[in-house]
N, C-alpha and C positions, 0 to 999 in steps of 0.2 A: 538817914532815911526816916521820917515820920512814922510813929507806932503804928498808926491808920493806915499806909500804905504796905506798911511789913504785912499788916495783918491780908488784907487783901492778897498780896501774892502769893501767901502759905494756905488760905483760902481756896485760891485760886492753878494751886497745884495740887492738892490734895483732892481737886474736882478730877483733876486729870487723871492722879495715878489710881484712885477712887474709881475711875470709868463713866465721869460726866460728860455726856454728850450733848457738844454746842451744833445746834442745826440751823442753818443759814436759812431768810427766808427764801420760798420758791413761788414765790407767782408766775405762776402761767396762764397765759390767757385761753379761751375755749369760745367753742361757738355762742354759749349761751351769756356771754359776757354783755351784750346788749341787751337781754332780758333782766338779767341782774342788776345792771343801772340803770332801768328804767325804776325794778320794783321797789329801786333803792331811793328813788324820788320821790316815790308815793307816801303819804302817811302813814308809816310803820306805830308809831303812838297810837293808832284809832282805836285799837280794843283795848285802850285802857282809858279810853275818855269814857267810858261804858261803865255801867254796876257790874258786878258782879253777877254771871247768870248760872243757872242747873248742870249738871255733868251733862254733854249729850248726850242722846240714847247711841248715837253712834262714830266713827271716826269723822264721818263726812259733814257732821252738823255742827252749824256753829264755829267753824274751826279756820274759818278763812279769816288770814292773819291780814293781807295786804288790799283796804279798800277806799278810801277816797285821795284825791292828787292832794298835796300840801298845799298847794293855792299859791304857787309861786318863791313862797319861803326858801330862803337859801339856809346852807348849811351856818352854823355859826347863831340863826335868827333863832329869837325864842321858839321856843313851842310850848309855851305855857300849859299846864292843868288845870292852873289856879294860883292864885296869889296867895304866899303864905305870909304870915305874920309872926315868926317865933318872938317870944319871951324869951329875955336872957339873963344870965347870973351873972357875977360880981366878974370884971376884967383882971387877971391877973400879968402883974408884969415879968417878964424872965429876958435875961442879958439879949437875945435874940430876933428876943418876937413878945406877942402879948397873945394870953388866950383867953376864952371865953366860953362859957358851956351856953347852950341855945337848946328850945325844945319848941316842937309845934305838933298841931296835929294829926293824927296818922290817919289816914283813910278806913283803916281798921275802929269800928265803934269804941272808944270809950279808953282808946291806945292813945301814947304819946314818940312823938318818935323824940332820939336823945342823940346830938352830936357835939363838937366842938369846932370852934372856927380859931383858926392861929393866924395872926397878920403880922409879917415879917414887918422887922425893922429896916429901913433905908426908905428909898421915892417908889412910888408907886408909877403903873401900875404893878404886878404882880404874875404871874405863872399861877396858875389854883392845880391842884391835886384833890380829887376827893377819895378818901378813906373807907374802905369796907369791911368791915371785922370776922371774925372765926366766928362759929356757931356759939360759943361763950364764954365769952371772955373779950378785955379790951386792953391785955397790955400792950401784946403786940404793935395794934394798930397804931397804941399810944406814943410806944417806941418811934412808929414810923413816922406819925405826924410832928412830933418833937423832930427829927432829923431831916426833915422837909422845909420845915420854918425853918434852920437855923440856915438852911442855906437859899432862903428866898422864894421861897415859895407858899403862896397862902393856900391853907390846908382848911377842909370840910372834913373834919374827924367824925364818924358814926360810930355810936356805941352799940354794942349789943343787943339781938332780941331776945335772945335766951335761947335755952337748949330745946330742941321739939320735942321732950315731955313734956313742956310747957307748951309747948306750941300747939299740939293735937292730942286733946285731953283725952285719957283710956277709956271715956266711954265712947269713943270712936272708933269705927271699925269699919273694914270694905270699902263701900263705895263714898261714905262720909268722911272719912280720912283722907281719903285719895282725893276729893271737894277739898276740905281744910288743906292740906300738903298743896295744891293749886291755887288756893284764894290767898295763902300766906306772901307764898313769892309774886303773886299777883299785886297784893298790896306795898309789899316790896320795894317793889321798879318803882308801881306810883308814888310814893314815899321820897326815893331818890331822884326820881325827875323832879319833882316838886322841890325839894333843895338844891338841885343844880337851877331852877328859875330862880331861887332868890338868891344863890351866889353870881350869878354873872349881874346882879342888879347891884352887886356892890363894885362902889366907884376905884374900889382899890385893885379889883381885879381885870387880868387882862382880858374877855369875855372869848377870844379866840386864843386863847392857850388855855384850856383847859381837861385835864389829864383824869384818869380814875386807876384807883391801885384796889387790887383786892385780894383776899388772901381764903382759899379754902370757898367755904358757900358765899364771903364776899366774893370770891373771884366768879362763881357760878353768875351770883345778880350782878357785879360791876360785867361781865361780857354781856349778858344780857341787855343791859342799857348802852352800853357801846354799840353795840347792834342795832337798837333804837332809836337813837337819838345821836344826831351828826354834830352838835353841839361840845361831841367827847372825839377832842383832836388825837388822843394817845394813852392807851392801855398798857398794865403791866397786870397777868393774872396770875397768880400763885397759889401751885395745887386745886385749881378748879377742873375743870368737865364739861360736855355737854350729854347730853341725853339721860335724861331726871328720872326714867324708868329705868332705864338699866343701873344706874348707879343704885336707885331704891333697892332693886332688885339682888344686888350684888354685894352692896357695902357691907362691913365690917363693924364700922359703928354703934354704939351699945343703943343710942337712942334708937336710930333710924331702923337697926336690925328688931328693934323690938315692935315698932310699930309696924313692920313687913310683917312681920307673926302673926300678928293682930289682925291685919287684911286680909292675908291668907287664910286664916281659923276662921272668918267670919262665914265661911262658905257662898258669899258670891262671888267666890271665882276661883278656877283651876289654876293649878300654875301656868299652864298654858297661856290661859286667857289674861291674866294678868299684867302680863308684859304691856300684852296689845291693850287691853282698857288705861292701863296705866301710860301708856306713850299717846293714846288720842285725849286723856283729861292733862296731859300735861304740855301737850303742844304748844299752846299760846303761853306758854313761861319758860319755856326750852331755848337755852343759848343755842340749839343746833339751828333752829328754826330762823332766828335771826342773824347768825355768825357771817353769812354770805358779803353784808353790809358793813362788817366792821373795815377799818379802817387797817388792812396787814401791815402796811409799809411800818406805820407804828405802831407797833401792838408787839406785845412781847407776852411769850409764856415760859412759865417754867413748872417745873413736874419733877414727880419724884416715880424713879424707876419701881420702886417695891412699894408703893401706896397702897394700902388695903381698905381705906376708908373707900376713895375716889379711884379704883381701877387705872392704870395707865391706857386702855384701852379709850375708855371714856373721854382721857385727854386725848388724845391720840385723833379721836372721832373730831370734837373738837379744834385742836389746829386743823385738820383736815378741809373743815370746812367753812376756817376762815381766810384758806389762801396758803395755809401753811406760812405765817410769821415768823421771826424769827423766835429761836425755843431753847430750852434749857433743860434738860435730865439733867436730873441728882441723884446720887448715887445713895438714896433712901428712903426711909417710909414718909408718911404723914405726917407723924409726930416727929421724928427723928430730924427729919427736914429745919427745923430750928438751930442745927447743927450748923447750917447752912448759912445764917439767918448775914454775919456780916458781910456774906459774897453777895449775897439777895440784896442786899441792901444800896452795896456801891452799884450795883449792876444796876438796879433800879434808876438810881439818882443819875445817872450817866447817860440810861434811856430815855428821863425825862427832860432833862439839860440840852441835849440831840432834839429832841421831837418838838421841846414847847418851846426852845430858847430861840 
């Protein structure tokens, strides 16, 4: 028996005696399943063709997410932002695949976004997977995108933006934070939509098999772009969430909990009011918002039952409202989840083999 598959089954038992819970997906249809595919036709991209605008004065402004028809476009067809142009660094070769680090830039002023592009060895064309990383750091993802090339698939590896101490400078506070915290993941998505147009412009890739894996706040923004953009055939989210105000509100995390402080001490706003200010400025970045749309039949989550960063609730909210996919409890925290990381891994590659192949 191969190491790799020993490894998987002892894995794969210790989820069980561990108390991993595999949930089957459950689509059920509802009355309002005709209004859903309609507003699932419409141009869900249109407020990000837009600048960036002010916090509303209230929930109801500004905040209509679903407004003009696609103009015919089918799933699969671009929906361009823009044509990007990255620069790239030197091709390195490895037994499996070749990679390459690429950079362009970022819709944020004066930002550069930074990924990697892996192109399997054998005939093209190719299955693409694109990569979304942890708050900071890129072994991880690095891990994944190596283990994706080697079994045929070209991989959009993204690197890190850094941790949001960097992200939402201390002299931020209240309602200017809660702005930056909205404009960040705002520029985000645009960022990744913009690299998913100039990966299907490559000839090696198959332009209808194309997958998005994300882990932690990637999994936050890869649902989110699954949501938006029909272009993303099959999801795998790992340890993400929806509803960005409740998680602010509730997370664990050294960074996040410190800039909640910071919002709250600012005194424009009660605990109370908080909530609600903070769910109407984070609406238009909200996986909840968009999740209706994503694709269940392929889309996989997994979660960890003791998560203190990201709430299991939040996941929970989350599958909920995208049809309840099929799902995966782990029997631990956030960080501990790592533990996990070889079951995560074949479980993944199996999902996306099934979905893209």
């Amino acid at each position: 028996m191969p190491p790799s598959f020993k490894n998987v089954i002892c894995y794969s038992l210790s989820l069980l005696l561990f108390g991993c819970a595999i949930l089957p997906s459950e689509n059920v249809a509802d009355g309002g399943s005709s209004r859903k595919e309609n507003a699932c036709r419409e141009d869900r991209l249109q407020p990000f063709r837009k600048p960036l605008s002010p916090l509303p004065a209230s929930p109801e402004s500004d905040l209509h997410l679903i407004s003009q028809g696609r103009g015919g476009k089918e799933p699969g067809r671009s929906n361009r932002l823009s044509i990007i142009r990255p620069h790239f660094g030197k091709e390195r070769d490895r037994i499996a695949y070749t990679v390459r680090n690429l950079a362009y830039p970022s819709v944020e002023a004066g930002k550069e976004v930074g990924a990697y592009f892996y192109r399997p060895s054998g005939r093209p064309p190719f299955p693409a997977v694109i990569l979304l990383p942890i708050t900071n750091g890129d072994a991880i993802t690095e891990h994944f995108a190596r283990f994706f090339a080697e079994r045929r698939f070209a991989v959009l590896q993204y690197t890190t933006r850094g941790n949001f101490a960097e992200i939402i400078p201390p002299d931020q506070s209240g309602r200017a934070a809660l702005k930056r915290f909205r404009d960040y993941f705002h520029a985000y998505v645009i960022d990744v939509l913009r690299g998913i147009d100039w990966l299907e412009s490559q000839s090696i890739v198959n332009r209808s098999q194309i997958g998005l894996f994300g882990i932690s706040q990637g999994a936050i923004v890869g649902s989110l772009v699954a949501g938006l953009d029909p272009r993303i055939q099959a999801g795998v989210f790992i340890l993400g969430g929806g509803g960005l105000a409740g998680i602010l509100s509730s997370t664990e995390e050294r960074s996040l909990a410190q800039i909640r402080k910071r919002i709250l001490s600012s005194g424009e706003f009660s605990k109370e009011s908080f909530h609600q200010e903070a769910s109407a400025a984070f609406s238009p970045v909200d996986p909840l918002t968009y999740a209706g749309c994503i694709r269940s039949s392929t889309t996989l989550l997994v979660d960890a039952r003791f998560d203190r960063v990201i709430l299991p609730v939040y996941a929970e909210q989350l599958w909920k409202k995208m049809g309840k996919p099929p799902r995966i409890q782990i029997p631990a925290g956030h960080y501990t989840a790592g533990l996990f990381l070889p079951y995560i891994r074949s479980t993944a590659l199996r999902h996306f083999q099934s979905t893209l192949g």
